[in-house]
C-alpha positions, 0 to 999 in steps of 0.5 A: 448933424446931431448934436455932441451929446446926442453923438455921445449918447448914441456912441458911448460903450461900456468897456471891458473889466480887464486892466490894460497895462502901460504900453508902448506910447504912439509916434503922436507926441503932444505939442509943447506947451506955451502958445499951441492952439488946438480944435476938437476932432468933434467940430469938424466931424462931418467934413472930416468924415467926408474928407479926412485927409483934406480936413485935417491938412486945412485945419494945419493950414489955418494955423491950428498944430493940435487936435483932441481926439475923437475915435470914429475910425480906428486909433491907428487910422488917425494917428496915421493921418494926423501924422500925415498933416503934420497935426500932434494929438496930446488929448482924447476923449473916451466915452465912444469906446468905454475905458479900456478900450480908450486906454488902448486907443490913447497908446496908439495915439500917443496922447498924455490926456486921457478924458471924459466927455460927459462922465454921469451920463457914461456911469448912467449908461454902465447901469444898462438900460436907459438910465438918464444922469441925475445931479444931486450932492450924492451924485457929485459924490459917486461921480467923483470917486468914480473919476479917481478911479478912472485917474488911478487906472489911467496913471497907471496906463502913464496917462492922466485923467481928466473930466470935461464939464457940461452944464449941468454940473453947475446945478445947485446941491445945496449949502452954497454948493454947486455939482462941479464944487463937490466934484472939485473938493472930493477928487484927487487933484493928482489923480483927476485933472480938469479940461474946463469947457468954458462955454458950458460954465457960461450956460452954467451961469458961472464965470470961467476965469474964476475957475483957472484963479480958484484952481491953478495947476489943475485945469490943463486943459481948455474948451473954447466955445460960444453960444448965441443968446439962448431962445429957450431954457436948455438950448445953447445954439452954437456961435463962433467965439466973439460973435456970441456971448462969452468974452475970451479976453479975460478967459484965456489971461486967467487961463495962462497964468492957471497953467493952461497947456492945451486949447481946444477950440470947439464949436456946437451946431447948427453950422448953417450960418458957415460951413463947420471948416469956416467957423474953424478960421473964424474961431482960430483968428478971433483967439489966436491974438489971445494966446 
């Protein structure tokens, strides 16, 4: 299966120019905060592709009550099939449709997070060609201002935004600066909200409790994620949470008293140590007693 960002990479569209107005929210209502647990749609990809129905009511039965949503059928498709097993969807990811057509998405679904999956290499992509994302102080710069663009558009759809972290935006810019700090320090914080995907801070070299303690109220949202040893510099082979190098405990303290709201477990491949529903148990049972 290729991996998330090839996923993204591939799919990612340029959405129309035209403002969508606020609609009528979906039937989908976000599960309330305290102690949910969630998993992203993207993990479970193929089976759910292979079996809609039957994943999304094996992920209910593991224990999970939400999902963040990726769009690969229609919004409705999965609203209704979300509704069928019982599964509340209080956030999605846009790159795969552009953000109009997200927005859109988003109403249908019912969600109240509207967020991007890997904001540079969408603004690369809305440049044409085959731009790649670069991740410089200036960048960070454009990056940001693009983001609370997105968080006007989205409050005015009666979404809020929010930005999902790779990586590369732990990357130096200079002056003890990092591409995710100028970000932080330029965006409205009412405007853009944070999804931290604490796996990628960790193969950023940073640490992510120390993002919910220097940022409370901002990130109400969370990737939980673990990565095996890297055999090389830019590969992040993909572990079940506890089996590889990122310890949750401190994580998920540091996290519920931030304010987190929702946890997305998600998993990177390869899955060829368990199938992906597997890992979604094993995940589910190494984190639940740390919500």
């Amino acid at each position: 299966m290729m991996t998330r960002r090839q996923f993204l990479a591939r799919s990612a569209l340029l959405g129309s120019a035209a403002w969508l107005a606020a609609g009528a929210p979906g039937r989908l209502l976000a599960a309330a905060a305290g102690k949910s647990l969630g998993i992203q749609l993207y993990m479970v990809l193929k089976a759910y592709q292979d079996d809609p129905t039957g994943t999304l009511k094996t992920l209910k039965s593991i224990g999970y009550t939400e999902i963040e949503a990726i769009i690969t059928t229609t919004a409705k498709t999965l609203r209704d099939q979300l509704n069928d097993a019982g599964l509340a969807c209080p956030s999605m990811h846009f790159d795969s449709l552009g953000i109009d057509a997200g927005l859109e998405a988003a109403h249908t679904l019912g969600t109240q997070y509207f967020v991007s999956s890997m904001l540079p290499s969408f603004m690369a992509k809305m440049k044409g060609g085959k731009a790649e994302a670069t991740y410089t102080r200036d960048d960070a710069k454009r990056t940001a201002e693009f983001a609370n663009q997105i968080g006007e558009k989205a409050k005015k759809a009666g979404l809020q935004y929010a930005y999902h972290n790779h990586h590369l935006e732990f990357t130096d810019v200079g002056n003890g600066q990092t591409f995710y700090d100028v970000l932080l320090k330029e965006t409205d914080a009412n405007l853009v909200k944070l999804e931290l995907d604490c796996g990628w801070v960790h193969a950023g070299g940073k640490n992510p409790a120390d993002y919910f303690k220097a940022n409370p109220g901002r990130i109400p949202l969370m990737h939980a994620k673990d990565f095996l040893p890297s055999p090389s510099p830019n590969e992040f082979p993909g572990a079940e949470l506890g089996r590889g190098t990122v310890d949750y405990k401190p994580i998920m303290a540091a996290a519920d008293a931030a304010g987190l709201k929702h946890c997305f477990v998600e998993q990177e491949g390869p899955f060829n140590r368990m199938s992906q529903l597997e890992a979604a148990r094993v995940d589910y049972a190494y984190l639940r007693p740390l919500r």
